[in-house]
Structures are given as C-alpha cells and as structure tokens.
C-alpha positions in Angstrom: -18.4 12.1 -6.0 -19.9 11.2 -9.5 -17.8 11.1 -12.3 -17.8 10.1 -16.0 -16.5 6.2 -17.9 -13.3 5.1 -17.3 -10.6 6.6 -18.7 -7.0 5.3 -20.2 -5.3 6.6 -17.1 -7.2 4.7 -14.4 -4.7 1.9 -12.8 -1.5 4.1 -13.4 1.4 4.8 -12.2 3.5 8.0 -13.6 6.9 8.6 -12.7 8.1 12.2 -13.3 11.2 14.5 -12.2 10.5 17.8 -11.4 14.6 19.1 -12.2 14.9 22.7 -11.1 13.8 21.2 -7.5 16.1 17.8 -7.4 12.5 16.6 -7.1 11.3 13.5 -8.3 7.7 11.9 -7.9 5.0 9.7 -8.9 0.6 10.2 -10.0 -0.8 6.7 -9.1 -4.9 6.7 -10.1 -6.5 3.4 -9.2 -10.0 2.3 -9.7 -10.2 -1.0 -11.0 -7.3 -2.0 -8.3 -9.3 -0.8 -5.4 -12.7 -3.0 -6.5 -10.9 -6.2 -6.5 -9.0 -5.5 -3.4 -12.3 -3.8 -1.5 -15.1 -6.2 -3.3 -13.7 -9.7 -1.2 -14.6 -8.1 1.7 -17.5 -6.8 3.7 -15.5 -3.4 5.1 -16.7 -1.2 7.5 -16.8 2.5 5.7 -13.7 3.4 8.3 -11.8 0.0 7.7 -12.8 0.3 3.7 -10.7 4.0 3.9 -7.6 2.8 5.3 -7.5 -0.2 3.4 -7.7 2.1 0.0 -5.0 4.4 1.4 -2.9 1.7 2.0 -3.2 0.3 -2.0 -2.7 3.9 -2.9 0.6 4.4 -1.1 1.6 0.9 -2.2 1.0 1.7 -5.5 3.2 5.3 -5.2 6.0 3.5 -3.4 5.9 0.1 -5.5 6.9 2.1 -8.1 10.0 2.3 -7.5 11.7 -1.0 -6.8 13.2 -3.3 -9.2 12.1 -6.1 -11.8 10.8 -8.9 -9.9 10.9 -7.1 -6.9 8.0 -7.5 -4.3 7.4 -4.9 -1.8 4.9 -5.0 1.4 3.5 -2.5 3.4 2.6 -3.5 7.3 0.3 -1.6 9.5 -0.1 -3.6 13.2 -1.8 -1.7 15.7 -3.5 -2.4 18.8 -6.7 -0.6 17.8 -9.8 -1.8 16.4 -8.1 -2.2 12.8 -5.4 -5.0 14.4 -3.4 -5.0 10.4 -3.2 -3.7 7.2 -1.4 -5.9 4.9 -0.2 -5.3 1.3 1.8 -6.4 -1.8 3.1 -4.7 -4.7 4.5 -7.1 -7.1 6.4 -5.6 -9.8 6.4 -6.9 -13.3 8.8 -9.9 -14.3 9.6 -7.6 -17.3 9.4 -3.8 -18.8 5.9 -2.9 -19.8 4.5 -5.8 -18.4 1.5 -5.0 -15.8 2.6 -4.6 -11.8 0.1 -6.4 -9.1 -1.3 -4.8 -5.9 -3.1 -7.0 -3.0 -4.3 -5.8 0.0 -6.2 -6.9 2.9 -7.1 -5.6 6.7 -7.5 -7.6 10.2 -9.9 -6.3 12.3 -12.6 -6.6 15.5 -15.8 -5.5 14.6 -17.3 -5.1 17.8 -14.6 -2.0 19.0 -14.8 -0.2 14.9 -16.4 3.2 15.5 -17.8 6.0 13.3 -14.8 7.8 13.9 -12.2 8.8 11.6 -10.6 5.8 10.0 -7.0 7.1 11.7 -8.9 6.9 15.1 -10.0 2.5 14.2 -5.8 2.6 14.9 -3.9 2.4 18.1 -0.2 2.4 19.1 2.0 0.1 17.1 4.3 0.9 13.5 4.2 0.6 9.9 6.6 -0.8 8.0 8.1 -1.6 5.1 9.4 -4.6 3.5 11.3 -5.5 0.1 12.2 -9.1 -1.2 14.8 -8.5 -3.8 14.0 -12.4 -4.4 15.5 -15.8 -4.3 19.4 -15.6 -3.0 18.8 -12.2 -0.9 18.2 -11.1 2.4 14.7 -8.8 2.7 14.9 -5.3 3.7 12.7 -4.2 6.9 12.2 -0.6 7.6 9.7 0.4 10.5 8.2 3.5 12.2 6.1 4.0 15.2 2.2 5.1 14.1 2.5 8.9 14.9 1.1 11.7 13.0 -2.9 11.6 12.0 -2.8 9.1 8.8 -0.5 6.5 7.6 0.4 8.7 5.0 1.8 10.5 7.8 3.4 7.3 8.5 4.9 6.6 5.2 6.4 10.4 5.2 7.9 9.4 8.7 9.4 5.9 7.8 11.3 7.6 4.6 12.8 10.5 6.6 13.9 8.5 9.3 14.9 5.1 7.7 15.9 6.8 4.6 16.5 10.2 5.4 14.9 11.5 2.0 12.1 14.0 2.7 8.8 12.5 0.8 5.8 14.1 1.2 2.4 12.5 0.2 -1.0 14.0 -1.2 -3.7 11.6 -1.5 -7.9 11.5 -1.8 -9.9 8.4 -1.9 -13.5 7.5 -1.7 -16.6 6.0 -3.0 -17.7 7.9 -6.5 -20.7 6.9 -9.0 -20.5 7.0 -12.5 -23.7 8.8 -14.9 -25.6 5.9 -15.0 -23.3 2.9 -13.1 -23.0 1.4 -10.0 -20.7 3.3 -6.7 -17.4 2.2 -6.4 -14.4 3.3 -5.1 -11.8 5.7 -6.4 -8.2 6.6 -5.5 -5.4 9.0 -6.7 -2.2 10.5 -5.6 1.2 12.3 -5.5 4.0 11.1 -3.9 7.0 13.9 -4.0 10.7 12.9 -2.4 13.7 15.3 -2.6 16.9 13.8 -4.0 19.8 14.3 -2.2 23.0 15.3 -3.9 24.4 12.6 -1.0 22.5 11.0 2.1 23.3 13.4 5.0 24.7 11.5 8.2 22.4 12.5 11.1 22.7 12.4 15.0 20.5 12.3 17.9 16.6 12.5 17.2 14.3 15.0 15.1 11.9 17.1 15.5 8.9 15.5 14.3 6.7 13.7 17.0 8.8 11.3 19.2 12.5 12.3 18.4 11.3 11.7 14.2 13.3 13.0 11.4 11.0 15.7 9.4 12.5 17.2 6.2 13.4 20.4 7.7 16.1 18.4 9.9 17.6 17.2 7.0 17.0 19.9 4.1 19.2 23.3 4.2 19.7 26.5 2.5 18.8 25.7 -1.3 17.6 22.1 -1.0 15.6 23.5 2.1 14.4 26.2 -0.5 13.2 24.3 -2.8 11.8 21.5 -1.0 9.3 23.9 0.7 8.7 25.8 -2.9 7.1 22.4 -4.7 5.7 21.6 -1.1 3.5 24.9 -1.5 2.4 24.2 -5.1 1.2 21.2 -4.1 -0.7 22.3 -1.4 -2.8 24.0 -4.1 -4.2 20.1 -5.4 -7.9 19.6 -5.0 -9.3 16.4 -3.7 -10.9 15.6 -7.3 -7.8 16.4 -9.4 -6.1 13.9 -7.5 -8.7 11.3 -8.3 -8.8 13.0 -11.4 -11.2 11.5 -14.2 -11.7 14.9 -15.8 -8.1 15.7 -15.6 -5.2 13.6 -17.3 -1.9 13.1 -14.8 0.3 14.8 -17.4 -1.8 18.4 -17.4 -2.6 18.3 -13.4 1.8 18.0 -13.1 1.7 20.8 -15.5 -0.6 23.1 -13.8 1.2 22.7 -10.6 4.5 22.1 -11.6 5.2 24.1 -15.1 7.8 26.5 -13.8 10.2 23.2 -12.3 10.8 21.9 -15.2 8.8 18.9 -15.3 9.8 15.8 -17.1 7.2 12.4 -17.5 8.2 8.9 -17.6 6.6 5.5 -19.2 3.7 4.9 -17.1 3.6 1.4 -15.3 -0.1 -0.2 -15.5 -1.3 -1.5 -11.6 -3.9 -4.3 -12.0 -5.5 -6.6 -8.5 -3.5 -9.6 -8.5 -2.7 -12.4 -6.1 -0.2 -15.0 -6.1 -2.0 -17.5 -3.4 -2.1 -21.2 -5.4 -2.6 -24.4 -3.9 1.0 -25.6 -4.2 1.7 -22.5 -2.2 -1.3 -23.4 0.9 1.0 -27.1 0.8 4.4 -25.4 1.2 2.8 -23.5 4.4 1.4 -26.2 5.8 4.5 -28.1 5.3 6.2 -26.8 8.5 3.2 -28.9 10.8 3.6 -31.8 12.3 0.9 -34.9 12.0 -0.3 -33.7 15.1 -1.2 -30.1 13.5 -2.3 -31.1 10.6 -5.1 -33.7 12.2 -6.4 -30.6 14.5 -7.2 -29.3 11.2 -9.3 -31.4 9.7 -12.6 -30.7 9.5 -15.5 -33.3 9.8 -15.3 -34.2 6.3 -12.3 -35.3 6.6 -10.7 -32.3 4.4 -8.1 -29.8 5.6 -9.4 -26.3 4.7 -7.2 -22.8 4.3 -8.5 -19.2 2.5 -6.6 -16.5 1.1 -7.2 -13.5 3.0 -6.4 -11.4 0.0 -8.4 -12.8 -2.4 -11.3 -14.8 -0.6 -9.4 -18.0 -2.8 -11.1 -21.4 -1.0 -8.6 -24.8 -0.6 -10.0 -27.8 0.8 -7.2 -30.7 0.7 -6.9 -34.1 1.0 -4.6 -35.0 4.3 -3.5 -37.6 2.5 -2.2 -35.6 0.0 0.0 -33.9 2.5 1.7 -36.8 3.7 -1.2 -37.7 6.2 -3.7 -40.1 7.0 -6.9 -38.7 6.7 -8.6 -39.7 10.2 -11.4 -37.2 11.5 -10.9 -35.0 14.5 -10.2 -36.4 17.8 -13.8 -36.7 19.6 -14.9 -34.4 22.4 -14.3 -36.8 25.5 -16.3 -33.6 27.8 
C-alpha cells in the first residue's frame, strides 16, 4: 500500500451512533501507535499481523470504558504465538490523550509462513478491566474459535455480554511518496444496543455451543442488525485504513440513511507505564534466595519491559539485599 503524509485523523478514535439501527460504533486509524508498539521488536511478518490486530481492537474496545480505566486484551495459545498481550489506558481526564501497549510471546523455531490465525492453537482470549484502586477487576474469556481474533472479540461480547458486535478491520505495512514502510491500521467496531440484556439458556449456535447475534437479535432488532451488517460489508480494505478518506465521510457513505450521529474523537498515542519503582514493587514478592539467583556477574539484578524494550539494572542492595555474586557452579 502506498499512501500520502500523515493526516489529522491518524491515532483516532471516533465514537458514533447510528439511531435508526439502535446501533452504536467506533473508526479507530492508528499509525503512529502501531510503530512504537511494532518498532521494539524484531516480528516475524505473521507475528507482526496479529500483534497490529490486537492494538486495533484494543483501540475500538478501549474506547469505551471509563476515566482512569485500564483495559487488557489476552490471547494465550498453545501455538507458535504462545501470547498476545495489551493495554489500553484511558486518559486521567476528558480530552487528554489515551495510551495503547502491546507486545507478543512467541517460539520462533515452530512460526510458519502461514496465515498469522494459523501461528495460533487452542486456548482463549480475554478480556480484562481494572476500574482501579478499591475495585475488583472484571475478567471475561472465550475459547479461540472462528478464523481471527476479531472473530474472537465478536465471540467474547455475544457470549459474555450478550451484545452482538461485529468487527471490520485491515492492517498492513504501507509506504509513503517518498518515506520509509511502516505499518498502518484502521477499523469499525459496530455493537447493537439492546433495549434490555436478553436472559439466555443453554448454548448458541456459533462454533462450540457460542452465542452469535442471530440467537440473541429478533424481529426488528434482528432486522436491523443484519441491515447495517450488509452496508458494511461494502467497506474496502483502504477506506478502512483510510488516508485519502476522513472517518466522518467513510460513516456517511455507508451509513447516511441510519441517521448517523459523531462524537469527540479520543486521540490514541504508544505509551507504557513500566518505571523502575514499579520493576521494585514486583520484585518485592521474592525472597533473598530469589533475588541472589538473579544477580548477574556484575553483581547487578537486571529486568526489561516486554512492551517497551525499557532496560533496569539494580543494585541488590537497594532492594533490601546484599549484593554477593551468584552461587558458583560446584559441577
């Protein structure tokens, strides 16, 4: 893909209502997001697409939680791509700028070619909200089923949530006229509101007993649902990602007969909260025993941030402990 400069709605969030459908939704465009989450690492191509679709989907669900709020999305598999972490942390106050972080575990030696779905195996993906200090966090999960974690996502909210959501997403490395390849990611995320949330029983029809929308959508909820499902299905790849074409016109063209209405924007920037006082709080809960397996031969203990790539090398005896040197090899 080759597109033009970067434009005003790169790193956005747009929150709209679509009201003759009960339908609300969200356009997230990230470039600048997915270079500092993608540039700490050295990605395979299939790791590097999963990664980007899991900042994209954190950056549509994100969205929608409170002040202060942090939400995480958690992909563990026992495929080649082992975990997908992320964080969304929302700003402290209105029009400040929200945070996305993102990172994946992985063994190189069993990464194919293959679609980046295939690097996964059997396990779930879940999703997590701290509401912060004085609250118990919220845990959602869902097996992996489907054939992306898009898929996923659209699983986890009809069955822990019962709200049909339905996702539309491209990603992928583009080059600007004259500039260096990067990547690029945009997206809709589209969920039904429900005049009340519907008490279902038994299992669904979706793969493994899962909740799709049409076991929980009837007669004119049902109608509509599958009426803004259709217009969507008319989106091309590059309007998601959509340099030539501003969020506000792309929910026009497909949307102009539901009554669309926009909302404030919410700017998305690459941001981690690792700190050194934070690497001493976690190794806080070690004994003097674990702590002196850690020191290295310089007589330091060391820790990185997987997000970031941040380095710490610490003093032991700055953490309470004398700093002796590994017990010798007595082999």
């Amino acid at each position: 893909m080759t597109f033009g400069q970067k434009i005003a709605w790169d790193d956005t969030i747009l929150p709209f209502q679509l009201d003759a459908s009960d339908t609300r939704g969200r356009i997230a465009r990230l470039d600048g997001v997915l270079g500092g989450i993608l540039k700490q690492h050295d990605y395979p191509p299939a790791v590097e697409a999963l990664v980007a679709e899991v900042a994209l989907l954190t950056a549509l669900i994100g969205q929608t939680i409170g002040l202060r709020w942090k939400l995480s999305l958690q992909v563990q598999t026992k495929g080649a791509v082992r975990m997908i972490a992320s964080d969304y942390f929302a700003p402290q106050n209105e029009n400040d700028v929200a945070k996305i972080r993102a990172y994946a575990s992985f063994d190189p030696e069993r990464v194919t070619d293959g679609a980046p779905f295939d690097q996964l195996g059997e396990g779930y993906f879940a999703v997590l909200i701290d509401q912060g200090p004085g609250t118990d966090p919220y845990q959602g999960i869902t097996p992996i089923a489907g054939d992306s974690i898009s898929a996923c996502a659209e699983a986890y909210f009809a069955q822990s949530e019962q709200l049909p959501t339905r996702f539309a997403l491209s990603f992928g490395r583009s080059t600007e006229a004259g500039g260096s390849e990067h990547w690029r990611a945009g997206g809709f995320m589209l969920q039904h509101m429900p005049k009340a949330s519907p008490e279902m029983q038994g299992g669904g029809s979706g793969e493994g007993g899962l909740l799709l929308a049409s076991d929980i959508l009837h007669e004119d909820d049902a109608e509509n649902w599958n009426r803004v499902n259709i217009l969507l299905d008319t989106v091309e790849d590059l309007e998601l990602v959509g340099p030539a074409v501003p969020p506000t016109d792309l929910l026009v063209r497909l949307f102009h007969e539901e009554s669309p209405r926009v909302f404030d924007a919410q700017p998305v920037r690459f941001g981690c909260t690792c700190s050194e006082e934070r690497v001493r709080q976690s190794l806080s809960i070690y004994s003097a025993k674990d702590i002196r397996t850690m020191i290295t031969a310089d007589g330091v203990v060391t820790a990185d941030c997987q997000f970031c790539g941040a380095h710490y090398s610490l003093d032991p005896k700055t953490l309470g402990f004398d700093a002796v040197a590994p017990e010798a090899d007595d082999s």
